[in-house]
C-alpha positions in Angstrom: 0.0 0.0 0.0 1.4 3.1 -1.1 0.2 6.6 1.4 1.0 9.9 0.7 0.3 13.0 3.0 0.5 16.7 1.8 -0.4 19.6 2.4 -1.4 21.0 -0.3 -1.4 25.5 0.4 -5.2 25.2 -1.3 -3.7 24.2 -5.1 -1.2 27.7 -5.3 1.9 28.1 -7.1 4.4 29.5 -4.7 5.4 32.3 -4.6 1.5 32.8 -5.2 0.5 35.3 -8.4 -0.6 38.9 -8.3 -3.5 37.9 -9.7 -6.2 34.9 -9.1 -5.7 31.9 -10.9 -8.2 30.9 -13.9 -10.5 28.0 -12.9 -8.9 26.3 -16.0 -5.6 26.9 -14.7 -6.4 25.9 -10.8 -8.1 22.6 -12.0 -4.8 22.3 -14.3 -2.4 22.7 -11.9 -4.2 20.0 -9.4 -4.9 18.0 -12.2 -1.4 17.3 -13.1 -0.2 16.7 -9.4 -3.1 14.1 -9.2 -2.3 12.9 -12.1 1.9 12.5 -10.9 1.2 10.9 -8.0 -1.2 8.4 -9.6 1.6 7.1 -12.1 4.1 6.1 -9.1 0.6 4.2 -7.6 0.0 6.4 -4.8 -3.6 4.4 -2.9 -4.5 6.8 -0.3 -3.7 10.3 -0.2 -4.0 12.6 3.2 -4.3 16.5 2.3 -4.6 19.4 3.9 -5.0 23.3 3.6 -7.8 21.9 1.1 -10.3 24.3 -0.5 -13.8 23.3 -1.4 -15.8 26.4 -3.4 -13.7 29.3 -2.9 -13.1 32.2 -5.0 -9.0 31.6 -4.2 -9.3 28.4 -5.6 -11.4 29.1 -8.5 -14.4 28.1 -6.6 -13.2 24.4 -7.4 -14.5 21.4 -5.2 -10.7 20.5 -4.6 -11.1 16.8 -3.0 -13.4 16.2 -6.0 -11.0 17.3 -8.7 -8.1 15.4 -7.5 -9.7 12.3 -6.3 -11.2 11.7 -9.5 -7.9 12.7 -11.2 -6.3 9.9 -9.1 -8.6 7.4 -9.6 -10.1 6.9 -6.3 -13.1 4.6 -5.3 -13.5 6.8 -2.0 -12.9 10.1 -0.6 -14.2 12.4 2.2 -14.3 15.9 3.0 -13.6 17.4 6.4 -14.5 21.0 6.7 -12.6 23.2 9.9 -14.1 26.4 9.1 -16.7 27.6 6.9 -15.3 30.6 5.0 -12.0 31.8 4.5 -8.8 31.1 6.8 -7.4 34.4 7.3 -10.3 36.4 5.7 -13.8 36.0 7.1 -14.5 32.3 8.6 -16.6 31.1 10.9 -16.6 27.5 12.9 -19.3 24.9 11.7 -22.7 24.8 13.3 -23.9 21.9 15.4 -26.4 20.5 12.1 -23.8 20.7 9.3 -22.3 17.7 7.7 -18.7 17.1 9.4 -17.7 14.4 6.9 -18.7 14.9 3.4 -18.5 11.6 1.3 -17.5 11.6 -1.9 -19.2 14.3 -4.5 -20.6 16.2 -2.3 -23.3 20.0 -2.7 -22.2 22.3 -0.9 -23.6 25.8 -0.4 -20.9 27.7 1.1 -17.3 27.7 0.7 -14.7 25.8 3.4 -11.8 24.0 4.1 -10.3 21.7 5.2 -8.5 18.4 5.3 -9.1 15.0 3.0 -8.8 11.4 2.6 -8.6 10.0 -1.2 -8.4 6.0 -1.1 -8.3 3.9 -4.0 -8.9 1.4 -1.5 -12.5 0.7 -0.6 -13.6 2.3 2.9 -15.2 0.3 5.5 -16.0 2.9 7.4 -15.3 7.0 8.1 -14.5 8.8 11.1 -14.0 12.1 13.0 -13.5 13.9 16.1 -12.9 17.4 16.8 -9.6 18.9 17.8 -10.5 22.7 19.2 -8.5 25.2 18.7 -5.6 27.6 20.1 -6.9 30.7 21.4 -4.6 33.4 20.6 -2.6 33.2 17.3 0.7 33.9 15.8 3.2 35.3 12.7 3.3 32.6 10.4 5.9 32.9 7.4 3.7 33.6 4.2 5.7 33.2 0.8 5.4 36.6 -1.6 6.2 37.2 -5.1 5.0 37.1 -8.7 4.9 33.3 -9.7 5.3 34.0 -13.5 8.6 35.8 -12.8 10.8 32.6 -12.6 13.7 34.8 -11.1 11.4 35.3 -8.7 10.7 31.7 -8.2 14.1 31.1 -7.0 14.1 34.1 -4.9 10.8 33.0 -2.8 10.8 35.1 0.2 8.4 35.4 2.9 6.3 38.3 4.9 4.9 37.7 8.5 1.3 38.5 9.0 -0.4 37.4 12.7 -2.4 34.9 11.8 -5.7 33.2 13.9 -6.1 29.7 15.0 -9.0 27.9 13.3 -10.3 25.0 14.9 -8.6 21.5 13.9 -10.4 17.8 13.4 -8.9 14.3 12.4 -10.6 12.0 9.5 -10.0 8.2 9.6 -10.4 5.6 7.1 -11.0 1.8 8.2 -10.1 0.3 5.1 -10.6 -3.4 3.9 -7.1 -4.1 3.9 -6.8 -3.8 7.7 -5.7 -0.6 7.8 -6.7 2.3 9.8 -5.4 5.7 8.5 -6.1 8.8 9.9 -5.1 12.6 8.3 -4.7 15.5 10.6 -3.2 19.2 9.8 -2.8 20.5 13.8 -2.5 23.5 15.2 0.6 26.2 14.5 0.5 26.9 18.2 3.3 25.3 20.8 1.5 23.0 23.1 -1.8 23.1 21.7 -0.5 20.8 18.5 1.0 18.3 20.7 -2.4 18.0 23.0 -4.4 17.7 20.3 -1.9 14.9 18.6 -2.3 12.8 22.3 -6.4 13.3 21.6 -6.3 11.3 18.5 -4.3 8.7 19.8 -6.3 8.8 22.6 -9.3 8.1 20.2 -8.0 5.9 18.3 -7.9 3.1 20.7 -11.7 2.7 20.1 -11.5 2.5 16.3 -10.2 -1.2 15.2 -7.4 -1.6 12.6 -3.8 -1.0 12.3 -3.8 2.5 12.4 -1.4 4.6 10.5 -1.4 8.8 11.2 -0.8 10.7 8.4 -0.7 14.9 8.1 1.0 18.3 8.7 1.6 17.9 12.5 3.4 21.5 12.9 6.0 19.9 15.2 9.5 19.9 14.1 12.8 17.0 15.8 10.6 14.4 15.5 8.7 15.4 18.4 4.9 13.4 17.5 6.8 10.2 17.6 9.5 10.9 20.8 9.1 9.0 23.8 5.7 7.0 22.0 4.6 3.6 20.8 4.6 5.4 17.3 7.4 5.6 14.1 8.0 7.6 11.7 8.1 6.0 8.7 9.7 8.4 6.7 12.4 11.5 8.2 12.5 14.2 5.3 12.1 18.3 5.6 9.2 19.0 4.2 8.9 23.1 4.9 9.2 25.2 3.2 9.2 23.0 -0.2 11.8 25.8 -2.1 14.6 24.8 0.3 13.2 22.3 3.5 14.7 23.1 6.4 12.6 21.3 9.4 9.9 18.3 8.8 6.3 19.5 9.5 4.7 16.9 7.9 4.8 13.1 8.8 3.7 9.8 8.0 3.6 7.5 11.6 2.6 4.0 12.5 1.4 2.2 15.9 4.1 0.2 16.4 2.2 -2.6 18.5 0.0 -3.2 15.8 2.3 -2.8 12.6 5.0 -4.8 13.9 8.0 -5.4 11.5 6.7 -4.3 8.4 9.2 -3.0 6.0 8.4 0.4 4.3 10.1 2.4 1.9 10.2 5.6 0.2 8.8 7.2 -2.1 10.1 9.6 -4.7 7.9 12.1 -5.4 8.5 15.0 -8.2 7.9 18.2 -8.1 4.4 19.0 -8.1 4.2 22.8 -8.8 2.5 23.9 -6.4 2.0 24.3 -2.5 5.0 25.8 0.6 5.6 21.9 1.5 6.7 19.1 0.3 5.0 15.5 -0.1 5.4 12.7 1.4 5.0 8.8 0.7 6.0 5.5 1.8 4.8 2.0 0.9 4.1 -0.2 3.3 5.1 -3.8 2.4 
């Protein structure tokens, strides 16, 4: 089984244009990732920093447009906020869907995080994370995309950013597998409580489970001093030069045992501030 995690900056070249993106150009440009990761076999995918219906994105259904690209069988859709992150957003109301299955309607825009399985699903999952209460500069990248000197100059501006509220999304698959994607907060602390939540959680959900996402915690820390591994150690931030690995792919140990993994080379993909990741589980 090939799995992938990335998150994916809501389909943007980086640095990100002056100008929005066409819808043929936004559906190009995930198109042609999906496409990539399809050709070295990639079965389930984890994303994050997905967009589904907004203007940024070309009011694209983003989990819809690469899962079909990839050839999936199943996918869901976890919305965090409804709205924009960093605009005007607002958390979801007690009677709207948290997991949207496959093609779904919706009447507002969100985002959020993904699963994309060319594996059938058993059965879907979810529990809610909360959120940090104060915020924090985050490193946004700047620049004209089209200007390719540009491209190799990426540089970032700092701009206080909110915390949004955070969820997991688990798969039972009918392999055996269990695999859960998760973007957590930016916030010291507050990421690694909500990381011991899901594993907490996880104990009631059968399977061998397998945690995929942009953790925001650098040194290995989600797997330090735990019953989990990292299956693969790579810098994944930011994706022009990686200095420091946001984004993991872990296993339970108890439960997958000696299994050997490798990993996976992924290309370029054109767009997004981190890098994939992808192992296959033998």
């Amino acid at each position: 089984m090939k799995v992938i995690s990335w998150n994916i900056l809501h389909g943007q070249p980086v640095p990100p244009p002056n100008t929005p993106l066409s819808a043929d150009l936004a559906h190009n440009l995930l198109h042609k990732a999906s496409t990539q990761l399809r050709d070295i076999g990639c079965d389930l995918l984890g994303v994050q920093e997905i967009d589904d219906l907004q203007a940024r994105s070309s009011d694209l259904s983003q989990i819809t447009t690469i899962a079909t690209s990839l050839g999936a069988v199943a996918w869901a859709y976890a919305p965090t906020v409804i709205g924009t992150p960093g605009e005007k957003w607002r958390a979801l109301a007690k009677d709207e869907d948290r997991i949207r299955i496959g093609p779904h309607r919706s009447q507002e825009s969100s985002y959020g995080i993904g699963l994309i399985s060319r594996i059938p699903v058993k059965h879907w999952h979810h529990v809610e994370l909360g959120r940090s209460w104060i915020g924090l500069p985050l490193a946004i990248p700047t620049g004209d995309a089209s200007d390719s000197s540009q491209r190799r100059r990426r540089s970032v501006r700092f701009f206080y950013v909110r915390d949004e509220p955070r969820v997991a999304l688990a798969a039972e698959l009918e392999n055996g597998f269990t695999v859960v994607v998760t973007h957590l907060s930016f916030v010291p602390f507050v990421n690694y409580f909500q990381l011991m939540k899901i594993r907490r959680w996880l104990r009631k959900i059968p399977g061998t489970h397998i945690l995929v996402g942009d953790l925001n915690l650098g040194w290995s820390l989600p797997v330090r001093g735990t019953h989990w591994r990292s299956l693969v150690e790579k810098n994944t931030y930011p994706s022009w030069g990686a200095k420091i690995q946001f984004d993991y792919i872990t296993a339970h140990i108890p439960h997958f045992g000696e299994r050997s993994v490798s990993v996976l080379d992924i290309p370029d993909l054109g767009i997004s501030d981190h890098l994939p990741i992808g192992v296959e589980i033998h």
